[in-house]
C-alpha positions as CSV (number, residue, x, y, z in Angstrom):
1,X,-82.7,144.8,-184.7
2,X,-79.2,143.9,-183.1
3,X,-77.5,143.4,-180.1
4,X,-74.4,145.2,-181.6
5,X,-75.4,148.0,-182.5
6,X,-72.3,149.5,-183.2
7,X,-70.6,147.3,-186.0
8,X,-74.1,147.6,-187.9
9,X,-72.6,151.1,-188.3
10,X,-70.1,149.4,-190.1
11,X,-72.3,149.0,-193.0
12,X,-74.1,152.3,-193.5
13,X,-72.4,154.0,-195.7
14,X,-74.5,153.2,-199.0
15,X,-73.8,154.6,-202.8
16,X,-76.4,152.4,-205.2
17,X,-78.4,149.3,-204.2
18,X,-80.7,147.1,-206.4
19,X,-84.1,147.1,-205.8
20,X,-85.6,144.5,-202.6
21,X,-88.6,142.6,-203.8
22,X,-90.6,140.9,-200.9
23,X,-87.5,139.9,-199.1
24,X,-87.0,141.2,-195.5
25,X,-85.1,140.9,-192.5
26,X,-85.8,138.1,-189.8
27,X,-85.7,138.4,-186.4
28,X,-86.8,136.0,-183.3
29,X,-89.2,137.4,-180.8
30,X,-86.4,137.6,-177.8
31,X,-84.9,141.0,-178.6
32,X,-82.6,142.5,-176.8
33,X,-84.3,145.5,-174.6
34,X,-83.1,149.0,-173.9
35,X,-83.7,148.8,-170.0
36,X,-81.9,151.8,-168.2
37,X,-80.7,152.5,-171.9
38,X,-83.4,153.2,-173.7
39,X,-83.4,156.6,-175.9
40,X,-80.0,158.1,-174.5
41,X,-78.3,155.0,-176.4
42,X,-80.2,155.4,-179.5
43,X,-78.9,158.8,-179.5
44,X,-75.3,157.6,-178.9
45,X,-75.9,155.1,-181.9
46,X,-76.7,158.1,-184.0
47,X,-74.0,160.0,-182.9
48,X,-71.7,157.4,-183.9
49,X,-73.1,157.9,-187.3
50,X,-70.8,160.8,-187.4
51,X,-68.1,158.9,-186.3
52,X,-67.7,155.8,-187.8
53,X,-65.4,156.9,-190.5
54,X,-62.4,159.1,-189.9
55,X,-61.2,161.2,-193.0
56,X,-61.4,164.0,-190.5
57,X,-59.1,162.6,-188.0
58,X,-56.2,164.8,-189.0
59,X,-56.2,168.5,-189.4
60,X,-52.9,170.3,-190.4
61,X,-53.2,174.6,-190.2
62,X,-51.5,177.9,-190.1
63,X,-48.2,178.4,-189.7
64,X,-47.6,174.2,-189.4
65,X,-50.1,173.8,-186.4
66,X,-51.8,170.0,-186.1
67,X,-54.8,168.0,-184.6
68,X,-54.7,164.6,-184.4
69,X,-58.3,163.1,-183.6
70,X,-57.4,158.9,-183.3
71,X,-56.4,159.8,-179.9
72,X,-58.2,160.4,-176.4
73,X,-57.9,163.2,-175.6
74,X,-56.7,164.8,-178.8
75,X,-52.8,165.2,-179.4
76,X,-50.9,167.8,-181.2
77,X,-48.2,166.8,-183.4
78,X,-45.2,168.7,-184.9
79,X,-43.8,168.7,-188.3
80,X,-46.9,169.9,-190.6
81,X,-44.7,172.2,-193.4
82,X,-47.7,174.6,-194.1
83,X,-47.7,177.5,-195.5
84,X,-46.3,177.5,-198.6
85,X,-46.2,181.5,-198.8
86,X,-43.7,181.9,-195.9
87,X,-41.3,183.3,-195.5
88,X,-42.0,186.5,-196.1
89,X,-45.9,187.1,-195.7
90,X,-46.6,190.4,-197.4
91,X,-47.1,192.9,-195.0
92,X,-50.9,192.2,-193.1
93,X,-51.8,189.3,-194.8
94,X,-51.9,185.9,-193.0
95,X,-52.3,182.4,-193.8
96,X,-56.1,181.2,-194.1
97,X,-57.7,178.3,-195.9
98,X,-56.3,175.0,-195.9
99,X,-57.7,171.4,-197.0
100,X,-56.4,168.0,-194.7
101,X,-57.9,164.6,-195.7
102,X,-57.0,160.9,-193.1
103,X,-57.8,157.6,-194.3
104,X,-61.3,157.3,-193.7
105,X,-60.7,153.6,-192.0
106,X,-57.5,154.2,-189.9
107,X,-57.3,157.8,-189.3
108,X,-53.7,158.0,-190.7
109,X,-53.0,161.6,-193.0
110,X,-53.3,161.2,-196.2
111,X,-52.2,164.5,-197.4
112,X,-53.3,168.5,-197.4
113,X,-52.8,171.6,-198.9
114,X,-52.8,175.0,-198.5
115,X,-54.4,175.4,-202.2
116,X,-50.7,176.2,-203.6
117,X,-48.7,173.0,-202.1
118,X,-50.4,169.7,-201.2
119,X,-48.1,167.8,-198.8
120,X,-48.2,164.2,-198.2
121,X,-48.3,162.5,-194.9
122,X,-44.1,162.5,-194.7
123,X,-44.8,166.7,-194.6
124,X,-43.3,166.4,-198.0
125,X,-44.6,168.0,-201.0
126,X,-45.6,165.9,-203.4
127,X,-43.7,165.0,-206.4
128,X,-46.3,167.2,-209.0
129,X,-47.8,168.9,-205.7
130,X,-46.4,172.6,-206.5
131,X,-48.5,175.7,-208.0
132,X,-52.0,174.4,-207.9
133,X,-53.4,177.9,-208.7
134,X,-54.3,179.0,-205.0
135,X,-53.1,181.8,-203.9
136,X,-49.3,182.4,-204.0
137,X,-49.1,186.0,-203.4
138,X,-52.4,186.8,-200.4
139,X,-54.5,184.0,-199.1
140,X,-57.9,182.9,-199.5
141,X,-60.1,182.3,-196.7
142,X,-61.2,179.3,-197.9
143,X,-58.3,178.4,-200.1
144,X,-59.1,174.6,-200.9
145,X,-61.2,171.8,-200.2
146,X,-61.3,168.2,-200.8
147,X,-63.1,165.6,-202.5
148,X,-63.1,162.2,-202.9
149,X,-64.0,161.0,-206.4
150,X,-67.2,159.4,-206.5
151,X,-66.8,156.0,-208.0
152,X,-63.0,155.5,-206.9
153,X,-61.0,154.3,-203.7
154,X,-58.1,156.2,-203.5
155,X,-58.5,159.0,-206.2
156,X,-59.1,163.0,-204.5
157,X,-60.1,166.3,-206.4
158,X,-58.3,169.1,-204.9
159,X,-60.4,172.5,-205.3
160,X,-58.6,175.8,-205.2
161,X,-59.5,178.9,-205.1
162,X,-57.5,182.3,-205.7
163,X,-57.8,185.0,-203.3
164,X,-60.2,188.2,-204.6
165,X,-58.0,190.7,-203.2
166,X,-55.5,190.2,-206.7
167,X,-56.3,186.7,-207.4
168,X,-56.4,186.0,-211.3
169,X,-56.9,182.3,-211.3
170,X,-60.6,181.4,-209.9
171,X,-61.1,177.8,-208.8
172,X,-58.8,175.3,-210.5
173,X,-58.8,172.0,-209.7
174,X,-56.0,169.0,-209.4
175,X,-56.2,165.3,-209.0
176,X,-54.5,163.2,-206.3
177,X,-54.1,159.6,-206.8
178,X,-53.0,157.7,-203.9
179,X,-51.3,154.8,-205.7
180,X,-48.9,157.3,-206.9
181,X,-45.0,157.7,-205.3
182,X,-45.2,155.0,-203.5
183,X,-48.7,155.2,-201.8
184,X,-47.7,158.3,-200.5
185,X,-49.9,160.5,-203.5
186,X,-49.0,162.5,-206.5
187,X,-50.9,164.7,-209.0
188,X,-51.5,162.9,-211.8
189,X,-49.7,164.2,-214.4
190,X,-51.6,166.3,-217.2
191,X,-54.6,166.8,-214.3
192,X,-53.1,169.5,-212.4
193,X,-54.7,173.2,-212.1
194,X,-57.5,172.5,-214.5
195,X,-59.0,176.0,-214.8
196,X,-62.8,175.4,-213.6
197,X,-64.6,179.0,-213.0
198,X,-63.4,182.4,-213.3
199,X,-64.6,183.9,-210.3
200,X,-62.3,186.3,-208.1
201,X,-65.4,188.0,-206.8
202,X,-65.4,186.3,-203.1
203,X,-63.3,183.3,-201.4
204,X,-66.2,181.1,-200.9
205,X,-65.9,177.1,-201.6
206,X,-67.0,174.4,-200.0
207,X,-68.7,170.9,-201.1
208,X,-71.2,168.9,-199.9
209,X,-73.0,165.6,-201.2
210,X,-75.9,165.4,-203.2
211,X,-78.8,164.4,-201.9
212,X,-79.0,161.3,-204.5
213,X,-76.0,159.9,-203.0
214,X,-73.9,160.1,-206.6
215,X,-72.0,162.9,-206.3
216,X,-71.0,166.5,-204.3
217,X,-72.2,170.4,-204.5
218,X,-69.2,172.3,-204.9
219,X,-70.3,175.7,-204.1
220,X,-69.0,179.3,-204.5
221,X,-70.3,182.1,-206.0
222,X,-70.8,183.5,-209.0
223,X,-68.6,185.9,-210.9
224,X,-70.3,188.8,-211.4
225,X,-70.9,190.9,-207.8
226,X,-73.2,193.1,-209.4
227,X,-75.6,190.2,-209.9
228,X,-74.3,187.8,-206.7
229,X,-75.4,184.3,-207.3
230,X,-74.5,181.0,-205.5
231,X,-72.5,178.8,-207.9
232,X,-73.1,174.9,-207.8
233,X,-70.6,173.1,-209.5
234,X,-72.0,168.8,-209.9
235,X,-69.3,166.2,-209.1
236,X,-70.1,163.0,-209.8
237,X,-68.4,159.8,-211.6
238,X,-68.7,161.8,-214.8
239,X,-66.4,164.4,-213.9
240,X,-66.8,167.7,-212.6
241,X,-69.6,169.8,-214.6
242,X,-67.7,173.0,-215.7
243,X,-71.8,174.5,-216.0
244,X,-72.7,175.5,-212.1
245,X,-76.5,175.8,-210.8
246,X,-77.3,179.2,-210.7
247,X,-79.4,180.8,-207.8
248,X,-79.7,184.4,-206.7
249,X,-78.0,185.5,-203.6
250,X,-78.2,188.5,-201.7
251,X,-74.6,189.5,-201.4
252,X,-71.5,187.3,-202.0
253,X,-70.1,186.4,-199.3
254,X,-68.5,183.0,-197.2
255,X,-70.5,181.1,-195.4
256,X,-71.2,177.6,-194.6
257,X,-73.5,175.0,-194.4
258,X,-75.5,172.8,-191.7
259,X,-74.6,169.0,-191.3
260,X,-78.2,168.4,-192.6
261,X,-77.4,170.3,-195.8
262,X,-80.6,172.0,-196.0
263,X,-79.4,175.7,-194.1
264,X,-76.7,177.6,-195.7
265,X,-75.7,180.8,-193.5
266,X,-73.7,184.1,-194.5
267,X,-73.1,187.8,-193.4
268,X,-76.1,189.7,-193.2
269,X,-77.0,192.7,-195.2
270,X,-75.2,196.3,-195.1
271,X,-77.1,198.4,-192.9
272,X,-76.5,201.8,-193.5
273,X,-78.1,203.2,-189.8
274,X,-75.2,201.6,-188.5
275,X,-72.9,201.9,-190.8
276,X,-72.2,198.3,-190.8
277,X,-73.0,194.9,-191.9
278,X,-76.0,193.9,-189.6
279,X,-76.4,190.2,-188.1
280,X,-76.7,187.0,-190.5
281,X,-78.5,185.5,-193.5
282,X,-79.9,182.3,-193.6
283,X,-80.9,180.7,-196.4
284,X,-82.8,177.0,-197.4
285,X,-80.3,175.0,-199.5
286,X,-81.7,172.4,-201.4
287,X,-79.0,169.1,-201.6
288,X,-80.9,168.2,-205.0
289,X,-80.7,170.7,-207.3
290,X,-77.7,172.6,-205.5
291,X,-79.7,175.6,-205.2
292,X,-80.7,178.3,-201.9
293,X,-84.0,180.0,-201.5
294,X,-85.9,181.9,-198.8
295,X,-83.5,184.4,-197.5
296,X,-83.7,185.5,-193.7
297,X,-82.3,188.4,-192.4
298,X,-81.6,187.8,-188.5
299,X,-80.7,191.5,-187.4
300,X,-78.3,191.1,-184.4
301,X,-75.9,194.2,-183.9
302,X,-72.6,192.9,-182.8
303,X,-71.0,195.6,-180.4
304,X,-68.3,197.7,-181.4
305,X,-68.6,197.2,-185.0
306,X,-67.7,193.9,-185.2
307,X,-68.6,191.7,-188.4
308,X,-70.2,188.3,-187.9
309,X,-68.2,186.0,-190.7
310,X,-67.6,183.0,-188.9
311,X,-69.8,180.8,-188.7
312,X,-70.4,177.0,-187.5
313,X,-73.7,175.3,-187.0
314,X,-74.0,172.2,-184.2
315,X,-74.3,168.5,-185.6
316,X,-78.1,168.8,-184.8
317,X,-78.6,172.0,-186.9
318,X,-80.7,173.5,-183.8
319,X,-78.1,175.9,-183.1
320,X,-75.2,178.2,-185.0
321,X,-72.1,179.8,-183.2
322,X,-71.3,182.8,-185.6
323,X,-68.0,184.8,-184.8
324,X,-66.4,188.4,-185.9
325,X,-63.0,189.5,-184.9
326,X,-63.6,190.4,-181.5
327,X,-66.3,187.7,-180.2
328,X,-68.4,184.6,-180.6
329,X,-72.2,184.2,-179.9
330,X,-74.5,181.2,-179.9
331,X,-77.9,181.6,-181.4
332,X,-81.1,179.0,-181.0
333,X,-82.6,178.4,-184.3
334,X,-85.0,176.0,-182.9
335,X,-87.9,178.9,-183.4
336,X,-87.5,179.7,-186.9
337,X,-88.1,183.4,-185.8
338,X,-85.9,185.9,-187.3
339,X,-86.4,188.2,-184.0
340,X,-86.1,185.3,-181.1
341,X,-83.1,184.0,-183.0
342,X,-81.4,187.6,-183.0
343,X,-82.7,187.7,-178.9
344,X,-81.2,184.5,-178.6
345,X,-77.6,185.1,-179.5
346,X,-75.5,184.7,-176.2
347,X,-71.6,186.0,-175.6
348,X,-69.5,183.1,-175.4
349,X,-67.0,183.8,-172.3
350,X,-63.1,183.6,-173.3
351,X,-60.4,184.4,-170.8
352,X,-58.7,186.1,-173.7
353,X,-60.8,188.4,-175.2
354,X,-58.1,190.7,-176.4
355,X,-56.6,188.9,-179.3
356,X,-58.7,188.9,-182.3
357,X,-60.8,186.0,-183.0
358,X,-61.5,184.0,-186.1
359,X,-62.5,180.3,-187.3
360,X,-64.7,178.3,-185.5
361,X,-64.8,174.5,-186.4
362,X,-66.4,170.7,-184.9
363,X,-63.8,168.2,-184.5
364,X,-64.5,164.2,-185.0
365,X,-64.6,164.4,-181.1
366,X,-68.0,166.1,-180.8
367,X,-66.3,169.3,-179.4
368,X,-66.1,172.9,-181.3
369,X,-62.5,174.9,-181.7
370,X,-61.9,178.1,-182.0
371,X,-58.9,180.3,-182.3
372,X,-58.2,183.5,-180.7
373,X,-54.8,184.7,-181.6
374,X,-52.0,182.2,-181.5
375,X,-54.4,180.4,-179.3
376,X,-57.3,177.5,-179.8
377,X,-60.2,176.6,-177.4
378,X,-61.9,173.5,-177.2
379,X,-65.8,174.4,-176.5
380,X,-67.3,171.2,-175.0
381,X,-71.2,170.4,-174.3
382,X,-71.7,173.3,-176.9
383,X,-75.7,173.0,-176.7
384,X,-75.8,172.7,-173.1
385,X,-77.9,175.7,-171.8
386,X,-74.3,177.2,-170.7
387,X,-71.8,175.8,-172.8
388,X,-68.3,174.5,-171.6
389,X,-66.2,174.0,-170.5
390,X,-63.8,175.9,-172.4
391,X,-60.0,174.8,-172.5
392,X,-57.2,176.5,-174.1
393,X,-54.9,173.7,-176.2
394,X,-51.2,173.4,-176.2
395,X,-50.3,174.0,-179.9
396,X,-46.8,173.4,-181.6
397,X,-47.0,176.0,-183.9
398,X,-50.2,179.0,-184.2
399,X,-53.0,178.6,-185.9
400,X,-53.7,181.4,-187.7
401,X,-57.2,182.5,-189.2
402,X,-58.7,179.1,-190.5
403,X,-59.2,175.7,-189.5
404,X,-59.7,172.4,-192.5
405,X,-63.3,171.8,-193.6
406,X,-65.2,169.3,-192.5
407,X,-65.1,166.4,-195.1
408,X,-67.8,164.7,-196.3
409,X,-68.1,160.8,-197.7
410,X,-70.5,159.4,-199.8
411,X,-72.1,156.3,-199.4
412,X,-70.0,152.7,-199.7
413,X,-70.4,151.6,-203.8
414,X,-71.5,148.2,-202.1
415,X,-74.3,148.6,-199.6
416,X,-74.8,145.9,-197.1
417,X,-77.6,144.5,-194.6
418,X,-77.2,141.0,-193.5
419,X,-81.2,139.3,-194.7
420,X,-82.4,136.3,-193.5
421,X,-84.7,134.9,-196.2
422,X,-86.5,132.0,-194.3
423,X,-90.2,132.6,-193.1
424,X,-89.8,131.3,-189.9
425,X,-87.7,130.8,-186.6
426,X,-88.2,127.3,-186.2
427,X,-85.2,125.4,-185.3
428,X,-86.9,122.7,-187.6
429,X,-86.1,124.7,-190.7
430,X,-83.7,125.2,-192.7
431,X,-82.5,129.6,-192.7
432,X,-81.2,130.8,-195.6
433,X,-78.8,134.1,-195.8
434,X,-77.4,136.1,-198.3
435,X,-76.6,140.0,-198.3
436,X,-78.5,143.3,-199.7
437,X,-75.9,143.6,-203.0
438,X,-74.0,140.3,-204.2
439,X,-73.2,142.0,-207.5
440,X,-69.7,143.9,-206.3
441,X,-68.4,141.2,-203.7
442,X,-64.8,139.5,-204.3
443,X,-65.7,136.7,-201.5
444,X,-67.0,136.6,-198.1
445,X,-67.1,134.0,-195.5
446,X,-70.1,133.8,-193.1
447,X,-70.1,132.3,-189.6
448,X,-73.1,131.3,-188.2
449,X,-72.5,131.2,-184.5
450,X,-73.5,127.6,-184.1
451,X,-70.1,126.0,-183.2
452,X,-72.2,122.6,-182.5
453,X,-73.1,121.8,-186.3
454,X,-69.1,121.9,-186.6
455,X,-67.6,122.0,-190.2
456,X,-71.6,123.8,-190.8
457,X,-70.7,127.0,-188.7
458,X,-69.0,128.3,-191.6
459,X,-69.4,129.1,-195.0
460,X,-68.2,130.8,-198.4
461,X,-70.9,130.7,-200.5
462,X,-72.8,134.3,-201.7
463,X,-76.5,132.7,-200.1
464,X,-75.7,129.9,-198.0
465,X,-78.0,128.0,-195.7
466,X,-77.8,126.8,-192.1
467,X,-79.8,124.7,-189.6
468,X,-79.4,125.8,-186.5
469,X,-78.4,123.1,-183.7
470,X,-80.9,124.4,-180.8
471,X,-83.0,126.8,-179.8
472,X,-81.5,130.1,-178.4
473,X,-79.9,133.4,-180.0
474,X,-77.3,133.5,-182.6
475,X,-75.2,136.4,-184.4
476,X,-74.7,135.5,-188.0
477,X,-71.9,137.3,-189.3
478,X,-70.2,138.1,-192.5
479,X,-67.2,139.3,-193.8
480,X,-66.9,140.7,-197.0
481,X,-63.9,141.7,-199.3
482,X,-65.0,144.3,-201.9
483,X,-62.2,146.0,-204.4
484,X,-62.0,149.2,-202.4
485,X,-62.1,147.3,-198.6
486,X,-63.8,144.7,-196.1
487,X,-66.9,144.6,-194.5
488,X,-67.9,142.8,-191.7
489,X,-71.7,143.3,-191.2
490,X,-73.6,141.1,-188.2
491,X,-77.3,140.1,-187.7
492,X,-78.9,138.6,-184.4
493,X,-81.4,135.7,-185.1
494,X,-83.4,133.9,-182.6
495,X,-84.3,129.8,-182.7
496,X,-87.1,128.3,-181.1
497,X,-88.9,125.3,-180.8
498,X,-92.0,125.1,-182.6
499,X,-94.7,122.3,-183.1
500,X,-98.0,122.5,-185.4
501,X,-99.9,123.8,-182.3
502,X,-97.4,127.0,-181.7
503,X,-98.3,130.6,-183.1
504,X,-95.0,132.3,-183.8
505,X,-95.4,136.1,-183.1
506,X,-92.6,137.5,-184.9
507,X,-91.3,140.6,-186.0
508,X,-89.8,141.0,-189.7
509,X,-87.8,144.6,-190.2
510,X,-86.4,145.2,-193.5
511,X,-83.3,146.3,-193.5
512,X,-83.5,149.5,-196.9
513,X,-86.5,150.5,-198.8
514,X,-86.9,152.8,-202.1
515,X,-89.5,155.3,-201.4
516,X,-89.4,156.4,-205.7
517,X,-92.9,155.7,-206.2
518,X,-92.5,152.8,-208.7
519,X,-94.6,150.3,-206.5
520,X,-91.7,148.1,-205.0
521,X,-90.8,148.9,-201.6
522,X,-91.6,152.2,-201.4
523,X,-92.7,152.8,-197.6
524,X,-90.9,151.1,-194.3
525,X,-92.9,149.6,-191.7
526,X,-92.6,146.4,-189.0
527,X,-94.3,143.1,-190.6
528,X,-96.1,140.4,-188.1
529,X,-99.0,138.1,-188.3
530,X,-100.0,139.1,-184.3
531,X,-101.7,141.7,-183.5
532,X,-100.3,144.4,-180.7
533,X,-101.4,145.1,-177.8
534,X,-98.8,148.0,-177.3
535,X,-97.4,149.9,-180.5
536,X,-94.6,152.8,-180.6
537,X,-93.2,153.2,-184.0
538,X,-90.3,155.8,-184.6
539,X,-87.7,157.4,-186.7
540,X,-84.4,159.4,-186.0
541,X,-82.5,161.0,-188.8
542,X,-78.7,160.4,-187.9
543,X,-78.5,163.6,-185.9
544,X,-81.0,162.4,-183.5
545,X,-83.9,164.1,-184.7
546,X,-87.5,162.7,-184.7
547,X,-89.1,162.8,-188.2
548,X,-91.3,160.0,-188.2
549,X,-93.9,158.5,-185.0
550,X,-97.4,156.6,-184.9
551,X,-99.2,154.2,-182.6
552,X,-101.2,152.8,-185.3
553,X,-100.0,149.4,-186.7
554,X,-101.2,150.1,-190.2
555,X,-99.5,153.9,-190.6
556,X,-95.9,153.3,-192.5
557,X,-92.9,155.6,-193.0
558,X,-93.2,156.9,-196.6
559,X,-89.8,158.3,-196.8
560,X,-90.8,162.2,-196.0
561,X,-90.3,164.4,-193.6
562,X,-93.2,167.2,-193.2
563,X,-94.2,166.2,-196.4
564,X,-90.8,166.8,-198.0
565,X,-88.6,163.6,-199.1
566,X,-86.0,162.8,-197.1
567,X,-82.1,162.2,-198.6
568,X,-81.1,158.8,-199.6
569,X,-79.6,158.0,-196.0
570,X,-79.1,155.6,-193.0
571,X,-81.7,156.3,-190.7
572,X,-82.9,155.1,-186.9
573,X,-85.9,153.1,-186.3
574,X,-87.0,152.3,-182.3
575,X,-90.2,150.6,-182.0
576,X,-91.7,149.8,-178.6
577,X,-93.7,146.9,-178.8
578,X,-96.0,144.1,-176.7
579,X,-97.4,140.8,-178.5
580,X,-100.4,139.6,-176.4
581,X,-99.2,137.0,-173.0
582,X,-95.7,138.5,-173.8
583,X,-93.4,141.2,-172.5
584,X,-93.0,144.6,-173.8
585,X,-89.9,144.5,-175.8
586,X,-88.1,147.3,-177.7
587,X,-86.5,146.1,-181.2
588,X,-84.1,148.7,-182.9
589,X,-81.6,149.5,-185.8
590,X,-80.7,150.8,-189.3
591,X,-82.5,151.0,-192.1
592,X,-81.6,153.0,-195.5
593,X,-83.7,155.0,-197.8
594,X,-82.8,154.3,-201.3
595,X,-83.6,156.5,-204.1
C-alpha cells in the first residue's frame, strides 16, 4: 500500500530476487482511500506500467521521418539519415523495416538502424555501423530489431534480416556497445554480422521476453516453406542459442504479437473461392517454451481483394486493428469466436482513402499510428466503441511502409520493495528496514520522514532502524545506487500509540512472492490478526485485467490465472476492506511474482 503510487513504479522492473522467508511488508491501519478515485486510478497505475520506462521514446523511419515521445503532444524532428539504400531505390521497391532504441531513463536516442546502417543519436553512422547483412539491394519488411543484452547496461544485439525477394544472408546479428566512440555507440569489433539462421523464406522477426524473466524469443520462421515452422531463437546472458524452438505453422508469414505475449497473429489461409488470402490467423504463443499452438482461422473477406498483413493488437489484447493496402479494420476478440470476431471487424474512417495504406503501430503515448501514403494518423481512444479521433501529423520527411517495433525490457538485475521488518506499529518500538535484494547495491541512503529525531532521520546503513518521534504517517524512502543506475523506492508507514490494553488491527502486504512450489512463499494473500467484517480481495495484470478475486479471507492468489501460471511480473492488488468499529478503507499496490 502507498500514497505514491507512481514512484513505486519506479521499482517494478525485476530480473532475479532471492527467496523472502517470513518477512513481509508493514503497513498502519490509516491507508490512504480511493474516494472519487477508486478503480479508474488503479487502472491509470497500470497503465503507467507501460510507461515508466522510455526506450520507445524515439522512433526514426522511411525516408528520414521522426517521432519524438518525451514531449506533450508528440514533436517531429528533422535530421534522421535513414535509408541507407537511397539514392536510387530500384525501381518499386521502398524502404520498410527499421529498428530505433532511447535511453530507457531519459528518453534521449540512442541509436537505429535500417538493418544495413545503424546510426547514432548525432544521425551519424557509427564508426563499425556499415553492412550489417540487411538488405542492401530490396528491403525487408521487418528488416531489424533490437535487444538489450540481458545481464548488461548499455550493451544491444542488433538482429537483421535479409529480404526474401534476393536476400542471401538470413538473420545476422551485431553488437552495439554504448561505451564505445565516446558514448555515442560502436560495433564491437570482431561481433559484427554474425551469421545466425539461413532463412530467406519470409521477413518475419521480432523478439519478445521470456516468460522467466532471463532472456527474449527472437522469432522468425523457419527455412524451409514447404514445411513452415515458427523459429524461436533463446537470448539470454549466455548468448544467443544458434538452435531455435521449432513449432509448425500454417503458412510463413509476418505477423506480430499481443503485449501479453500469449496471441501471435498472421495472414490467414489462401482461399481458393476467392482467389485470395482470406481474413487472419491467430495463434496461442507460449512465452516459455517460445512455441505457438491452436491455430484459428477468422474468415473475414476484405473488399476488393485486399490482403490483411498489418497487424497491431491494443495494450489490453481485447482487440486487434489488422490493415491491407487499401484499409484498416478493428476486430473484438473479447469472444474467442472465430465467426463474431470476423462479424466484428469495423472500417476504420480515413479522409484519405486513396493512397495505399500500410504499418500500423502504438506509440508510448497510448495512441495508435498509421500511415497512408506520405501521410501518418494518430488514432486516439482506439477501444472506444467508435474510435478517434483521427488526426493527420505534420511529418518532416515520409514515412514510408514501416514504423520501429515496439521494444521490450526485462526486469531490473536488482529488484526492490522497501520491507518493514518490525511486528508492530507502535510508536514504542523500535522499526527496522532493509530492502528485498541487498546483494547488488553500491550504497543507499534512507530517510525516514521524521525530521524531529534530527541527525536519526537519516541513514546509510543496508538494514537500519528507526524510532519514530510520534504517532502519525510517514514515507520511508530510499535511494539506491546499483552499477547499471539509481533507485529511489518509497513505503508509507503508519505510528500509533499503543498501551497493553490496545488490539492493533493491522494489515501486513508482502511486497513479491515465488509461486514454484517449493513451500516458501508460494501464494500472496493480506496477513492480520482481526477478523473482517467486509472483505474484497483483487488482482490486475498490468494491462488492467482482472485475473484474481474472492471475498473469503482464507482464499490466497496462487500465482495462476484459469489455472494456467502467470509470467514472472509486477502485478496489481486492490483490496477493500473493514476491521470491526472502523471505516472501510481500501489498501493497494505492487506486488511481483517470482519464479
Amino acid at each position: 500500500m502507498n500514497s505514491t503510487p507512481l514512484p513505486m513504479l519506479l521499482v517494478i522492473y525485476h530480473l532475479k530476487q532471492p527467496k523472502i522467508k517470513n518477512v513481509i511488508t508493514f503497513e498502519g491501519t490509516i491507508m490512504r482511500k480511493f474516494g472519487k478515485y477508486s478503480l479508474p486510478l488503479l487502472l491509470l497505475v497500470i497503465s503507467n506500467l507501460l510507461k515508466a520506462q522510455l526506450q520507445n521514446n524515439q522512433r526514426r523511419f522511411g525516408f528520414g521521418a521522426s517521432i519524438d515521445f518525451n514531449t506533450t503532444p508528440p514533436s517531429f524532428p528533422s535530421g534522421a539519415a535513414l535509408p541507407s539504400i537511397l539514392p536510387p531505390l530500384i525501381t518499386g521497391t521502398q524502404i520498410e523495416g527499421v529498428a530505433t532504441i532511447a535511453d530507457k531513463n531519459t528518453g534521449a536516442l540512442l541509436f537505429y538502424t535500417d538493418g544495413v546502417t545503424v546510426w547514432n543519436a548525432l544521425n551519424l553512422p557509427m564508426p563499425n555501423g556499415t553492412n550489417l547483412g540487411g538488405s542492401d539491394v530490396l528491403s525487408s519488411y521487418m528488416a531489424a530489431v533490437i535487444v538489450p543484452i540481458p545481464g548488461t547496461c548499455n550493451k544491444y544485439y542488433v538482429f537483421c534480416q535479409d529480404d526474401f525477394e534476393q536476400g542471401t544472408n538470413g538473420i545476422t546479428y551485431s553488437v552495439v556497445d554504448m561505451s564505445l566512440d565516446n558514448g555515442l555507440g560502436d560495433i564491437v569489433p570482431g561481433q559484427k554480422s554474425i551469421p545466425l539462421y539461413d532463412n530467406n523464406e519470409t521477413e518475419l522477426l521480432m523478439a519478445y521476453p521470456k516468460s522467466t524473466g532471463d532472456g527474449y524469443w527472437l522469432i522468425s520462421n523457419g527455412p524451409d516453406a514447404t514445411n513452415p515452422t515458427l523459429a524461436a531463437f533463446e537470448v539470454t546472458s549466455q548468448g544467443v542459442n544458434s538452435t531455435p524452438v521449432l513449432s509448425p505453422i500454417l503458412r510463413n508469414a509476418s505477423g506480430k504479437l499481443n503485449y501479453q505475449g500469449t496471441k501471435f497473429v498472421c495472414t490467414g489461409q489462401y482461399d481458393t473461392l476467392i482467389n485470395n488470402f482470406l481474413g487472419f490467423l491467430l495463434y496461442d504463443f507460449d512465452a516459455v517454451t517460445g512455441q505457438i499452438s491452436l491455430p484459428v482461422n477468422i474468415p473475414f473477406n476484405v473488399p476488393n481483394g485486399d490482403i490483411l498483413q498489418y497487424f497491431e493488437f491494443t495494450f489490453d489484447g481485447n482487440y486487434l486493428y489488422a490493415g491491407g493496402n487499401n484499409s484498416l479494420y478493428r476486430f473484438d476478440l473479447t469472444s474467442g469466436n472465430p465467426s463474431t470476431i470476423a462479424a466484428s471487424g469495423t472500417l476504420i474512417p480515413f479522409i484519405n482513402q486513396t493512397d495505399p495504406h500500410a504499418a500500423v503501430q502504438f506509440g508510448p503515448d497510448g495512441n495508435l499510428y498509421h500511415i497512408i501514403g506520405n501521410n501518418i494518423y494518430r488514432i486516439e481512444n482506439t477501444t472506444n466503441s467508435v474510435p478517434g479521433p483521427i488526426t493527420e501529423l505534420p511529418l518532416t520527411q515520409p514515412p514510408s511502409f514501416c514504423l520501429p517495433q515496439w521494444i521490450f525490457l526485462l526486469p531490473d538485475n536488482n529488484p526492490q520493495g522497501l520491507i518493514v521488518l518490525t511486528g508492530d506499529s507502535c510508536i514504542q518500538t523500535e522499526q527496522i528496514f532493509t530492502v528485498s535484494d541487498t546483494s547488488s547495491i553500491n550504497s543507499i541512503q534512507w530517510n525516514f520522514d521524521d525530521p524531529s529525531s534530527g541527525s536519526s532521520n537519516t541513514s546509510s546503513l543496508l538494514t537500519p532502524s528507526h524510532t519514530f518521534s510520534e504517532e502519525g504517517q510517514y514515507t520511508v524512502s530510499a535511494i539506491i545506487n546499483f552499477s547499471c543506475g539509481i533507485d529511489t523506492i518509497f513505503k508509507t508507514i503508519t505510528i500509533i500509540k499503543c498501551d497493553s490494553t490496545t488490539e492493533i488491527c493491522n494489515l501486513a502486504i508482502p511486497d513479491a512472492f515465488s509461486p514454484n512450489g517449493d513451500g516458501i512463499n508460494d501464494v500472496f494473500y493480506p496477513l492480520t490478526s482481526c477478523p473482517f467484517e467486509r472483505y474484497e480481495f483483487s488482482i490486475f495484470n498490468r494491462w488492467g485485467e482482472l485475473i484474481f478475486k474472492t471475498a473469503n479471507q482464507t482464499d490466497k492468489w496462487d500465482g495462476k490465472y484459469n489455472g494456467v501460471d502467470c509470467s514472472l511480473n509486477v502485478y496489481v492488488y486492490l483490496i477493500t476492506y473493514k476491521f470491526p468499529l472502523q471505516q472501510t478503507k481500501n489498501a493497494y499496490g505492487t506486488i511481483t511474482l517470482l519464479r
